[in-house]
Structure formats: structure tokens, C-alpha cells
DSSP file (Angstrom, degrees, kcal/mol; ACC not computed):
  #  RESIDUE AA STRUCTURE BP1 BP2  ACC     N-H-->O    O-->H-N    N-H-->O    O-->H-N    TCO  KAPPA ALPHA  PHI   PSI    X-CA   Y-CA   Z-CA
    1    1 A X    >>        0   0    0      0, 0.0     3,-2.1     0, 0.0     4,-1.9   0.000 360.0 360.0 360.0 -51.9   77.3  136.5  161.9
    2    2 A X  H 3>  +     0   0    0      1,-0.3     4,-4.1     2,-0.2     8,-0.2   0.692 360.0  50.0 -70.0 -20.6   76.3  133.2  161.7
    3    3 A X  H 3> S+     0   0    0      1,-0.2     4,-0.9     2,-0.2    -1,-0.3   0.619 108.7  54.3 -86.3   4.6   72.4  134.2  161.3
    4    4 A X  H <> S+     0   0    0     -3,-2.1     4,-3.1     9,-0.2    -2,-0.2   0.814 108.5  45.8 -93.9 -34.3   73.4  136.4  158.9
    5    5 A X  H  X>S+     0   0    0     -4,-1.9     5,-2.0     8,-0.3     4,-1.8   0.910 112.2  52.5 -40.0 -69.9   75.2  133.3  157.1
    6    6 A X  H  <5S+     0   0    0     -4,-4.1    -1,-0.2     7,-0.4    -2,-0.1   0.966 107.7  50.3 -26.3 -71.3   72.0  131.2  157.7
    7    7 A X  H  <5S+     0   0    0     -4,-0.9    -2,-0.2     1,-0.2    -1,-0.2   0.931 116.6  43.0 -47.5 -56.3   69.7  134.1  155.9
    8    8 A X  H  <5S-     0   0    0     -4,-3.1    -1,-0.2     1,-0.1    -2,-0.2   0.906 116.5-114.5 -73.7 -37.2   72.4  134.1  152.7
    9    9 A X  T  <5 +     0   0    0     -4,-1.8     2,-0.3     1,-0.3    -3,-0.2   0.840  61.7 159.8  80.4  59.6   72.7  129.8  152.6
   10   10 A X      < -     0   0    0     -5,-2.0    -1,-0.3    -8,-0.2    -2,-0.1  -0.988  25.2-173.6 -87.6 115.4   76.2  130.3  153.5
   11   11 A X    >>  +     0   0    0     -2,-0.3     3,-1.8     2,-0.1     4,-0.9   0.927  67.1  65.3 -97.7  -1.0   77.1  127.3  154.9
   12   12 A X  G >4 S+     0   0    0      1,-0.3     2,-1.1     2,-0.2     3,-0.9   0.865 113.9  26.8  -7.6-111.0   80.6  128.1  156.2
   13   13 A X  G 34 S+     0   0    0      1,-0.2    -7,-0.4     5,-0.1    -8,-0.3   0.061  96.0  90.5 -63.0  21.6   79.8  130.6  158.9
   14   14 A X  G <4 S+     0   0    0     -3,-1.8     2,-0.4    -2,-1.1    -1,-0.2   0.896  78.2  84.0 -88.0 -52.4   76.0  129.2  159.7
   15   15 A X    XX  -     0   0    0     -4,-0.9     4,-2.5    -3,-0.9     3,-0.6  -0.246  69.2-166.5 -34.6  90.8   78.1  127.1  162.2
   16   16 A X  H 3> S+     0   0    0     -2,-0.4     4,-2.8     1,-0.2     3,-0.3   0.943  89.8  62.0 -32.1 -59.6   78.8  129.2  165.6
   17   17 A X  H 3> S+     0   0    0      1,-0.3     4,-1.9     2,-0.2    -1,-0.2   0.785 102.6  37.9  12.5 -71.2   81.0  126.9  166.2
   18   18 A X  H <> S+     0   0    0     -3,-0.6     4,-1.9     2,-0.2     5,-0.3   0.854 109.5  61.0 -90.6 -41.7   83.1  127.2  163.6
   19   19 A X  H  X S+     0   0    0     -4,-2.5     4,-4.3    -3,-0.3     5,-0.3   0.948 101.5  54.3 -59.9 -45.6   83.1  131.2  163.4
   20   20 A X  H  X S+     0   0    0     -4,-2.8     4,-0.6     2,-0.2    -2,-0.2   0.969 110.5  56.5 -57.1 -39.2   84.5  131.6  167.1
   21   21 A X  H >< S+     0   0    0     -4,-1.9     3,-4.0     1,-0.3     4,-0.3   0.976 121.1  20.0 -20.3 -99.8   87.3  129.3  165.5
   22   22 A X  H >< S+     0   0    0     -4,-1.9     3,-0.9     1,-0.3    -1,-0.3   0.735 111.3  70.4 -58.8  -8.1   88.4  131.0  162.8
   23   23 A X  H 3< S+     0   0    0     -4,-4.3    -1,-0.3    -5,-0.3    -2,-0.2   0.795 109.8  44.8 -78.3 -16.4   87.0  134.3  164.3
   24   24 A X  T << S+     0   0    0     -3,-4.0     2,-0.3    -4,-0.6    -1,-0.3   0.373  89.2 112.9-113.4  -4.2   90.4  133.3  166.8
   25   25 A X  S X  S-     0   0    0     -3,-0.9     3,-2.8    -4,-0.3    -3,-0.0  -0.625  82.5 -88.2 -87.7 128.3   93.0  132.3  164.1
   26   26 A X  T 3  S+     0   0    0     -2,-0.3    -1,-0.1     1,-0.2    21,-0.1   0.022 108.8  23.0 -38.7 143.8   95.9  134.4  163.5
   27   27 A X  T 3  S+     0   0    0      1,-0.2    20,-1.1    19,-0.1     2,-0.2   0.223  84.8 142.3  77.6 -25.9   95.3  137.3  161.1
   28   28 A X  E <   -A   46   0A   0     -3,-2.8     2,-0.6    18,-0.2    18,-0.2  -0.506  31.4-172.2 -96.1 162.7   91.8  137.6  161.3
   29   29 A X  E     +A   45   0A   0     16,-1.5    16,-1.8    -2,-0.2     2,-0.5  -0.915  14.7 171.3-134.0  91.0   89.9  140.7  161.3
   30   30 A X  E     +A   44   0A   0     -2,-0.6     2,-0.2    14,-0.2    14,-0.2  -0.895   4.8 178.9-112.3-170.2   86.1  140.4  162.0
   31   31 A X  E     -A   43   0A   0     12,-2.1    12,-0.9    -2,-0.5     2,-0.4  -0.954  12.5-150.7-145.6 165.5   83.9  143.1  162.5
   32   32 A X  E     -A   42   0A   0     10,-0.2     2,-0.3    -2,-0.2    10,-0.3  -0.949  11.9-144.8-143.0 142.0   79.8  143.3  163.3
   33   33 A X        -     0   0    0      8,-3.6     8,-0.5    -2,-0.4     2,-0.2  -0.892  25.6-172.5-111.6 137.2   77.3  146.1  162.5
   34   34 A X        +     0   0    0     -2,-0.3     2,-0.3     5,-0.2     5,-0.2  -0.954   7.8 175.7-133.1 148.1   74.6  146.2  165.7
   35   35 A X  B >  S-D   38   0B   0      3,-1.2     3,-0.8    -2,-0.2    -2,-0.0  -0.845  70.9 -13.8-155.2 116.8   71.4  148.5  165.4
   36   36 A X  T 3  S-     0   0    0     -2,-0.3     3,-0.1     1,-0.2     0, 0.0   0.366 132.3 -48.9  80.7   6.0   68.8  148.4  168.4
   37   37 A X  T 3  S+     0   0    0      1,-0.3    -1,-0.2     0, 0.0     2,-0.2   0.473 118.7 110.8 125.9 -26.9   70.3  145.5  169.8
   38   38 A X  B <   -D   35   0B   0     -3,-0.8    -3,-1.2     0, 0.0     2,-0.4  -0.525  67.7-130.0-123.9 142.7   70.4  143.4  166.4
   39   39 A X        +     0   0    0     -5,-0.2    -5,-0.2     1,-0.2     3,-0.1  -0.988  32.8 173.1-123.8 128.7   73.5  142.5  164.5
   40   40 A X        +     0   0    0     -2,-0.4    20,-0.8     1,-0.3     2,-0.3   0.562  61.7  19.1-123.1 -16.1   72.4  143.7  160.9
   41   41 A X  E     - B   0  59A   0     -8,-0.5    -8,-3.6    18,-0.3    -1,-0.3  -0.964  60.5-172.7-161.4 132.8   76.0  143.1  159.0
   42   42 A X  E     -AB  32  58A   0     16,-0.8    16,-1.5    -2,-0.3   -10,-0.2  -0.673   4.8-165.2-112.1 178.5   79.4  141.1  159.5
   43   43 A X  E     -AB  31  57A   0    -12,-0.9   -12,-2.1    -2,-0.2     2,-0.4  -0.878   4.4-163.0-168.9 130.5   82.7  140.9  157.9
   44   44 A X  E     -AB  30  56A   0     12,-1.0    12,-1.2   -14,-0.2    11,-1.2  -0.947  16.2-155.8-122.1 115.4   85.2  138.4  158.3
   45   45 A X  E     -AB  29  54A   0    -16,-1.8   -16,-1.5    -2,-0.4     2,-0.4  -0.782  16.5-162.4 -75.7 126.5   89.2  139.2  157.1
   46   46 A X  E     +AB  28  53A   0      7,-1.4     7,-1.8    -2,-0.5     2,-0.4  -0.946  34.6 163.5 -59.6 100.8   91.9  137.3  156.1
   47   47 A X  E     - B   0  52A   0    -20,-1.1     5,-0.2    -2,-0.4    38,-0.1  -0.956  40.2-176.5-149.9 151.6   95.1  139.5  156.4
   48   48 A X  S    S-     0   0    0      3,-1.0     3,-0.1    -2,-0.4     4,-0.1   0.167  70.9 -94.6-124.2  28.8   99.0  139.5  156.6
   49   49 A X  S    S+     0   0    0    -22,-0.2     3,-0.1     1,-0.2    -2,-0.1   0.100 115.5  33.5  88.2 -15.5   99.2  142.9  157.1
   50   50 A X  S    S+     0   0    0      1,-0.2    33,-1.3    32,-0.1    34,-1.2   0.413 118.4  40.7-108.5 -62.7   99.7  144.2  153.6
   51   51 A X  E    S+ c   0  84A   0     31,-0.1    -3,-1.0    -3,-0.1     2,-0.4  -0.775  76.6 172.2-100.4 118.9   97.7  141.7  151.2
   52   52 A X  E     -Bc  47  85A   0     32,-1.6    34,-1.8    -2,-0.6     2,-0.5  -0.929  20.8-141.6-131.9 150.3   93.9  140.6  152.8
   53   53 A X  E     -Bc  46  86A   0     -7,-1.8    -7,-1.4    -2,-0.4     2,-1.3  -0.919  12.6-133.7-120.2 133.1   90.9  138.8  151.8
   54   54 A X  E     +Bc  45  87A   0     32,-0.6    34,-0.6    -2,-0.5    -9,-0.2  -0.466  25.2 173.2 -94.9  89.1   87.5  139.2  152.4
   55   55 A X  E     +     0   0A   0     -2,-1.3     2,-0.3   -11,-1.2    -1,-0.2   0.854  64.9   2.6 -58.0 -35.8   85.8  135.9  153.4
   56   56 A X  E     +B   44   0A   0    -12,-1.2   -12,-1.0    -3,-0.1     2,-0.4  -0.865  50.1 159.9-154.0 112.7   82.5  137.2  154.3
   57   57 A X  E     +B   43   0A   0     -2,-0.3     2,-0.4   -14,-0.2   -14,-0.2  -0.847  12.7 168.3-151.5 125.7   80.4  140.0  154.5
   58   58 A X  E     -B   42   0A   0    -16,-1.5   -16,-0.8    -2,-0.4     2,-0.1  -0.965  15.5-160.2-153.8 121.1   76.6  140.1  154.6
   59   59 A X  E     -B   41   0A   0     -2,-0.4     2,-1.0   -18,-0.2   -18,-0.3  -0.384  33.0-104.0 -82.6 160.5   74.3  142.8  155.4
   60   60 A X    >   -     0   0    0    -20,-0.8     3,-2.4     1,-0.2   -20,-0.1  -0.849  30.6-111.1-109.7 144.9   70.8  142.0  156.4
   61   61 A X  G >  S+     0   0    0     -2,-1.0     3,-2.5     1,-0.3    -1,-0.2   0.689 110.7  48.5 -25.9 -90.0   68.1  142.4  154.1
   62   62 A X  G 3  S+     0   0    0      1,-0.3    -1,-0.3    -3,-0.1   -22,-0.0   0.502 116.5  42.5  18.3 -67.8   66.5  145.3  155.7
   63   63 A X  G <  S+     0   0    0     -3,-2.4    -1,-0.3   -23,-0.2     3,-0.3  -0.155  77.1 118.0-111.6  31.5   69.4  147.1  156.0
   64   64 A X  S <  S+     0   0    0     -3,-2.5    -3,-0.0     1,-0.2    -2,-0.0   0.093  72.3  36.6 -93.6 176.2   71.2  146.7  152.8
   65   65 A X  S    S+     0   0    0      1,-0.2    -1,-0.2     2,-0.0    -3,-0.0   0.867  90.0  96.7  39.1  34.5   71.9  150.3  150.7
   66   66 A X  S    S-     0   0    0     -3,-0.3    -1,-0.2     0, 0.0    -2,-0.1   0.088 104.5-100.3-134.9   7.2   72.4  152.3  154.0
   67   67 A X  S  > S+     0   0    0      3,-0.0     4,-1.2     4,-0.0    -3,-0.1   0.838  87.8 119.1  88.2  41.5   76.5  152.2  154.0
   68   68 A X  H  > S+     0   0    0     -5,-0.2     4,-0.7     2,-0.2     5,-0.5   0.679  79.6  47.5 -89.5 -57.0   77.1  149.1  156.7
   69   69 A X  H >4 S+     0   0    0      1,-0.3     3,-1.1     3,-0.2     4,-0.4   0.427 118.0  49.1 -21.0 -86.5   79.0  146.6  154.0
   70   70 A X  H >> S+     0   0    0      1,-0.3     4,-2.1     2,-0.2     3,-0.7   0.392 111.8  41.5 -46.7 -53.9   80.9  150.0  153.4
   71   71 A X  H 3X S+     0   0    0     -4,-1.2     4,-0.9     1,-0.2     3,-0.4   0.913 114.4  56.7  -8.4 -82.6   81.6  150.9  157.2
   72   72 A X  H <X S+     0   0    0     -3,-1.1     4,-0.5    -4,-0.7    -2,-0.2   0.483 108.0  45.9 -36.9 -42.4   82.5  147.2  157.7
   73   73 A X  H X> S+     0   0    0     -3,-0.7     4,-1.9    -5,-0.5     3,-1.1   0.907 113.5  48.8 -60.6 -51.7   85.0  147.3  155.0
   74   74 A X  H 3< S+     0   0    0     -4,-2.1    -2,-0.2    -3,-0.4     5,-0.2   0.767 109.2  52.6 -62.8  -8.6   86.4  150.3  156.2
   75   75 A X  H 3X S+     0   0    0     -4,-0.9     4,-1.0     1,-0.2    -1,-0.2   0.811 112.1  43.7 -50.7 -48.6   86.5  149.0  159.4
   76   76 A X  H <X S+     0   0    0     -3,-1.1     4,-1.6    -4,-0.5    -2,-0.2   0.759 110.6  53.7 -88.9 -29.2   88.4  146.0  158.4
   77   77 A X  H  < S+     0   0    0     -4,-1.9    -1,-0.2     1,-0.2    -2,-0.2   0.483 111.6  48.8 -98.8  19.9   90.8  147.9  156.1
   78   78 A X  H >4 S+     0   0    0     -4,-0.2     3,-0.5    -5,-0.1    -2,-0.2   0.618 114.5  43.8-102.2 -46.5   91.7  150.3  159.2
   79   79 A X  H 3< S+     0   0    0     -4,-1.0    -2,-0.2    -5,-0.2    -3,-0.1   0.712 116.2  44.2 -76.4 -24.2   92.3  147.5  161.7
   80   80 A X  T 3< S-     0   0    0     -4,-1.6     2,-0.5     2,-0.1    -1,-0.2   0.328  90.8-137.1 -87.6   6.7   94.2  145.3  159.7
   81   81 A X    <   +     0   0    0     -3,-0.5    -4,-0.1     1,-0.2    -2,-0.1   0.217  46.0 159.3  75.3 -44.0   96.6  147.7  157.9
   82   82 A X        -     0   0    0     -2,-0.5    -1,-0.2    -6,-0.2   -31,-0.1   0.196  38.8-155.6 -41.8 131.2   96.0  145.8  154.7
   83   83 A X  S    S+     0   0    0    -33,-1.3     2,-0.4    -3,-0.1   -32,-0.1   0.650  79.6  16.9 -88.1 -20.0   96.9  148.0  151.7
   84   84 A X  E     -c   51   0A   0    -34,-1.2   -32,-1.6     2,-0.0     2,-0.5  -0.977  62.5-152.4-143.9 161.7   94.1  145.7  149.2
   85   85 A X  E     -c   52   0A   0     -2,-0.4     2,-0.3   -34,-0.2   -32,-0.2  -0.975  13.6-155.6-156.3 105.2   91.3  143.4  149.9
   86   86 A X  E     -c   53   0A   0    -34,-1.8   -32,-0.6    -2,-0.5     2,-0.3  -0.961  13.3-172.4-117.3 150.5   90.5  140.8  147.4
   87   87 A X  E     -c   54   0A   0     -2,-0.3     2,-0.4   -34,-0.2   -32,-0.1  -0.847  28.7-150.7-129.6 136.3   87.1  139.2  146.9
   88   88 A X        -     0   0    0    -34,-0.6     2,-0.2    -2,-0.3    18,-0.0  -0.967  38.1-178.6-106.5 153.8   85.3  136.5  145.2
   89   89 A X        -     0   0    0     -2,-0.4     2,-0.3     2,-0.0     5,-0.1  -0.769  23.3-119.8-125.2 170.2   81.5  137.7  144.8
   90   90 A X    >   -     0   0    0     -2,-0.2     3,-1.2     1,-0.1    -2,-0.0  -0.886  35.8-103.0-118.0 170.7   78.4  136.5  143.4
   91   91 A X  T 3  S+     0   0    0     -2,-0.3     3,-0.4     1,-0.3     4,-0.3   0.463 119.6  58.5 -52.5 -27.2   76.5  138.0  140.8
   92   92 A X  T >  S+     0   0    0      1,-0.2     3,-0.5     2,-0.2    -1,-0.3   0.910 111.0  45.5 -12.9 -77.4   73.9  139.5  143.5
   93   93 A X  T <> S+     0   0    0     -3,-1.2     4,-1.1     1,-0.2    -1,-0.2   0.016  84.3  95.5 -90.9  24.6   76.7  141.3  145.1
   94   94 A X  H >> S+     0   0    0     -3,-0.4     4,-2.0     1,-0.2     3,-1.1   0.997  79.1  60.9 -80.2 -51.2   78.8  143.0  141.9
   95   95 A X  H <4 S+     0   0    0     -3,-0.5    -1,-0.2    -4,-0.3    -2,-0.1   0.678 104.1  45.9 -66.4 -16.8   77.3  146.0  142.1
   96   96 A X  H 34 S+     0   0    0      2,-0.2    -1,-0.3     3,-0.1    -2,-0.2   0.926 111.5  48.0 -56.2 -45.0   78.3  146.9  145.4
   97   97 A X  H X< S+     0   0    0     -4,-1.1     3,-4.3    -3,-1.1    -2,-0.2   0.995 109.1  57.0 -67.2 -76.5   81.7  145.9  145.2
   98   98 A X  T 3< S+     0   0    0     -4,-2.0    -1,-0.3     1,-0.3    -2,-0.2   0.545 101.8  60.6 -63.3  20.0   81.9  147.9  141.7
   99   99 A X  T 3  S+     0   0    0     -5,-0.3    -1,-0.3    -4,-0.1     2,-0.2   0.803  92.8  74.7 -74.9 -27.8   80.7  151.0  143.7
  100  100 A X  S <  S-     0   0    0     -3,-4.3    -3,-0.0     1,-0.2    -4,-0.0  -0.629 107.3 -92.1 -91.0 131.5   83.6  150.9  145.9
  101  101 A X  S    S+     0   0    0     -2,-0.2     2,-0.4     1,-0.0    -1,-0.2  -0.061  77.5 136.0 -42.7 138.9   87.1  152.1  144.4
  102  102 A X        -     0   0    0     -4,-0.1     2,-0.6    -3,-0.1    -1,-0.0  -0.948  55.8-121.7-170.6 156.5   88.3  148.7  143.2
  103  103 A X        -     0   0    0     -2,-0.4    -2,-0.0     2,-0.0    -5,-0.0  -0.652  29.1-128.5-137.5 122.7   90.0  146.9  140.3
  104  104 A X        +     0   0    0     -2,-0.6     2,-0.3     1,-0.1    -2,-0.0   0.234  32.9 172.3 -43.3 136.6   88.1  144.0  138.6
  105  105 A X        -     0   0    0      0, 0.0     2,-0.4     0, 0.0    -1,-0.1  -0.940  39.1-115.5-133.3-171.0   90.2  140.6  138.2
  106  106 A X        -     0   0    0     -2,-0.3     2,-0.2   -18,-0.0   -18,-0.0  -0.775  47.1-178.3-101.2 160.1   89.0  137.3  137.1
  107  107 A X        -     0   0    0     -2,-0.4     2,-0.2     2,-0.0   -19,-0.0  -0.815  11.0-162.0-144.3-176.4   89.3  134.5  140.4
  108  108 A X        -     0   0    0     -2,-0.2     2,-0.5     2,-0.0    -2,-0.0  -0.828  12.2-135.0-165.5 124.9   88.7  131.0  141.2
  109  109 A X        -     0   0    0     -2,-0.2     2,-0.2     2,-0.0    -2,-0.0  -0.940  17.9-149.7-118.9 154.5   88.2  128.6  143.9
  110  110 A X        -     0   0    0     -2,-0.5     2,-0.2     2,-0.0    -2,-0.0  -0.512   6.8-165.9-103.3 144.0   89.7  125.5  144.2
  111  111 A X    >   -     0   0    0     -2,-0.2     2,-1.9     3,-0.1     3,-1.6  -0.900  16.5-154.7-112.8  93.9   88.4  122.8  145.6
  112  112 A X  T 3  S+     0   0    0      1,-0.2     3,-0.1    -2,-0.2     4,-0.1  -0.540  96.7  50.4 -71.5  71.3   90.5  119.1  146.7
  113  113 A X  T 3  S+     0   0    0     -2,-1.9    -1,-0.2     1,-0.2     2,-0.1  -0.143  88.7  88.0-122.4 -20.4   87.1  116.9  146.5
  114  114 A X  S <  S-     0   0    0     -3,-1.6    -1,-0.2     1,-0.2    -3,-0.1  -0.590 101.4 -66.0-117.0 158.2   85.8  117.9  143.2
  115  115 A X  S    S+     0   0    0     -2,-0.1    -1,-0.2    -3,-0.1    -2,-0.2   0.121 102.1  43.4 -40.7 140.3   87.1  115.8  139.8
  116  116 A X  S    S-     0   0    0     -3,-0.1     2,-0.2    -4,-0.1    -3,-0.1   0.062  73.4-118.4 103.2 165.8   91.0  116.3  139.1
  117  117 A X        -     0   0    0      2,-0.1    -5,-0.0    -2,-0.1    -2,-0.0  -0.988   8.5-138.1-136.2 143.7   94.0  116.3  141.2
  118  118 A X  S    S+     0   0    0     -2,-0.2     2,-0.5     2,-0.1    -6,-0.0   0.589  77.7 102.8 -83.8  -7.9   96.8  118.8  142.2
  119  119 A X              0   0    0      1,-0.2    -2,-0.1     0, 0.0    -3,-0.0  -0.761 360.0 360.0 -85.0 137.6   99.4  116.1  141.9
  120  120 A X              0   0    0     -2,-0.5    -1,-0.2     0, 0.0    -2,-0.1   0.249 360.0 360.0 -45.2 360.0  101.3  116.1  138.9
């Protein structure tokens, strides 16, 4: 996962470290595409058994447009129960997503560093 992380300039999950962490935190769901030996796609869930969120998923170049994302999601939405899976994407990655039954929303993430404050 984490070279897969690396390859995208995620830096979140480039850390080992830091995946076996959360990979160990209540709720979470990962899963790993291997072919030959090679780990060509992860996916990391968020889930509380109904509503779950898809933190990560990255296919490896190579082996993109050959159904592992799609496995990997079903993977994760069979092992976690979760009845929806919401995602933020980048522009790269829309057309995958819209391939998949799904229904569009607008999102955001929030940051507590960046200009403004959540206190009233």
C-alpha cells in the first residue's frame, strides 16, 4: 500500500508506519490486490457498519482498467457490511467512480491548520 501511495504522491499512506496504525484501528477495512508476487492495488475503509468511507484506493499503473479498484471495492463493501461508501476523488479518478453504480454529491475537506477557525 504504501508504494502504491508513494507512486500517486499520497503522502498519508507512503508512511508504513502509519498504515499498520490505522490499518489496526477499529472499523477499518483494508484490502490488497497481489499478482505474481506484487501488490498491484489497495483499499483502505472507514466503516461503522452501515455508513463507510473510502480513504484510499490506488491501482498500479500497469494494471489499471482490468477490474482490481472494482474487486477491491467489492471486497471492502462485503467485509464491512456497509450499505454506501462515500468518496472524495480527484479529477484523474472520476471516471471510474462514475462507472460504478453511485450517486454524485458535492464534498469537502476540512482542514484545522489552514486560515479560519471552527470556534465560534
Amino acid at each position: 500500500m504504501s508504494a502504491l501511495a508513494e507512486a500517486e504522491g499520497w503522502p498519508t499512506f507512503s508512511d508504513p508506519d502509519r498504515v499498520l496504525r490505522l490499518s489496526a484501528a477499529p472499523g477499518v477495512f483494508s484490502r490488497v490486490a497481489v499478482r505474481e508476487g506484487r501488490v498491484v492495488g489497495a483499499a483502505h475503509l472507514l466503516s461503522d457498519g452501515h455508513h463507510a468511507y473510502l480513504t484510499f484506493l490506488a491501482v498500479a499503473i500497469d494494471h489499471r482498467r482490468g477490474g482490481v479498484g472494482r474487486r477491491l471495492i467489492g471486497e471492502l463493501f462485503r467485509a464491512s457490511g456497509a450499505e454506501r461508501i462515500d468518496l472524495l476523488s480527484t479529477p484523474e479518478a472520476n471516471a471510474f467512480y462514475q462507472s460504478l453504480p453511485n450517486s454524485a454529491l458535492a464534498g469537502f475537506r476540512l482542514h484545522p491548520g489552514q486560515s479560519g477557525s471552527f470556534d465560534p
